[in-house]
N, C-alpha and C positions, 0 to 999 in steps of 0.2 A: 508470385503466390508461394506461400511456404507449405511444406508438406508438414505431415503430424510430425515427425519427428525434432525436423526443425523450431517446428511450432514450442513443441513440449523442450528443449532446449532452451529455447528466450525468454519462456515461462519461466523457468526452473534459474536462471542468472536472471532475472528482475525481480524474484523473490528473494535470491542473497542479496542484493541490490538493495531491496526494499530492506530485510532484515536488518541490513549495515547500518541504514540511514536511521530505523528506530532502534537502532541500541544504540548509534552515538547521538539521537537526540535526547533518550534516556537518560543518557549517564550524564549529558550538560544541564537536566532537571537536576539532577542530586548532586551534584557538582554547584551548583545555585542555591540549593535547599527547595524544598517544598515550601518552606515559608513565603518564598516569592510568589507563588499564585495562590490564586482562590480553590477551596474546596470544590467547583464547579470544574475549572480546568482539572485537577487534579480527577474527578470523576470523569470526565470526557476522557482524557487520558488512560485511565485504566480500561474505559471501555473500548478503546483503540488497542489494547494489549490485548484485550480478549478474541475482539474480532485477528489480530496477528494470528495469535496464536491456532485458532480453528484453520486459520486459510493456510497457513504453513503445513500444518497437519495434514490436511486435504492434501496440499501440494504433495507432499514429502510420500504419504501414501498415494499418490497417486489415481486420489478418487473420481469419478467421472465429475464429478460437481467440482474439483477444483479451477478448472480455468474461467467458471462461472462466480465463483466465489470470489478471485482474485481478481476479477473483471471487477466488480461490484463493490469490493474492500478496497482496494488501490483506487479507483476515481475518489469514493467514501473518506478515506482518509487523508485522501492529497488538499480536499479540500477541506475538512475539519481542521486540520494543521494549519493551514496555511490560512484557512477564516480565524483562527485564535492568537496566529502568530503575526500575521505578515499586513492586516489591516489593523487601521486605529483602534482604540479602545469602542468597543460597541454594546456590549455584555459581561454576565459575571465569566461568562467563557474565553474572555478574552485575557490573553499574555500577549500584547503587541511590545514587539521590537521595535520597531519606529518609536524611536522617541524614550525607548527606554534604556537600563543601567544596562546592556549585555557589549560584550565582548563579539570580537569573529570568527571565536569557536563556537559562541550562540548559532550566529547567522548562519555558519558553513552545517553544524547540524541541523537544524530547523528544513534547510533547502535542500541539503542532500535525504532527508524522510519525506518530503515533499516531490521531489527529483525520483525517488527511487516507488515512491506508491504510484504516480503517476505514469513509470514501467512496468510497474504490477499492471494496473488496469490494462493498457494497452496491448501488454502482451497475453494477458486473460481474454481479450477480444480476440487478438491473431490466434490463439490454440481453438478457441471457440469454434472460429472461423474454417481454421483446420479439418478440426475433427469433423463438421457437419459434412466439409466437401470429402473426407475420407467417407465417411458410412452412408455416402450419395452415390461415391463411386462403387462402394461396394455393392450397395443394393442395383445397381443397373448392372453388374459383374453378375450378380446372383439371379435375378431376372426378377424384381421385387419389386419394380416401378410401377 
């Protein structure tokens, strides 16, 4: 069992984690050009920067709703990524690899922002998990049961 501190530690490295993996997926988009996907990916994507960007926030200020938010955005995003990326052609949301013109710096981005949200979520569940059995133990400390 990991205590809060520990907790908020694995948080805080699987959100650089996570961060690394969407800015070297980022920058293999622009690197490619946006011409290569659809205005659809391209929107799914941005809306993936935005939800980043709030949960890092959270993280960073260290808001009670971050390890819930992180839980939530990192499962979210592991699999948006990896439904756009990593299956056949299915939707206008789709940029699959399989089968297409990319490189192994494609592939090594794509799965390291898939690899690292997939540590978001996880570790947004373990601080979750934390925190409730800290202010469990604090309330039977306190006599609040």
């Amino acid at each position: 069992m990991h205590d809060q501190r520990d907790a908020d530690r694995l948080l805080h490295r699987a959100a650089l984690f996570f961060l690394f993996g969407f800015v070297v997926h980022n920058v293999d988009h622009a690197r490619r050009t946006l011409d290569a996907v659809t205005d659809q990916v391209i929107w799914g994507g941005t809306l993936v920067g935005m939800v980043t960007a709030v949960t890092i926030t959270l993280l960073v200020t260290r808001h009670r709703l971050g390890p819930l938010v992180a839980a939530g955005a990192g499962f979210y995003i592991a699999f948006g990524v990896a439904a756009s990326h990593l299956l056949p052609q299915w939707s206008a949301l789709s940029d699959p690899l399989p089968g297409g013109d990319v490189d192994a710096f494609t592939w090594v981005a794509v799965l390291l922002e898939v690899a690292g949200a997939l540590a978001l979520g996880v570790a947004g569940l373990v601080a979750m998990r934390a925190h409730r059995s800290t202010s469990a133990r604090s309330d039977v400390a306190l006599g609040n049961t």
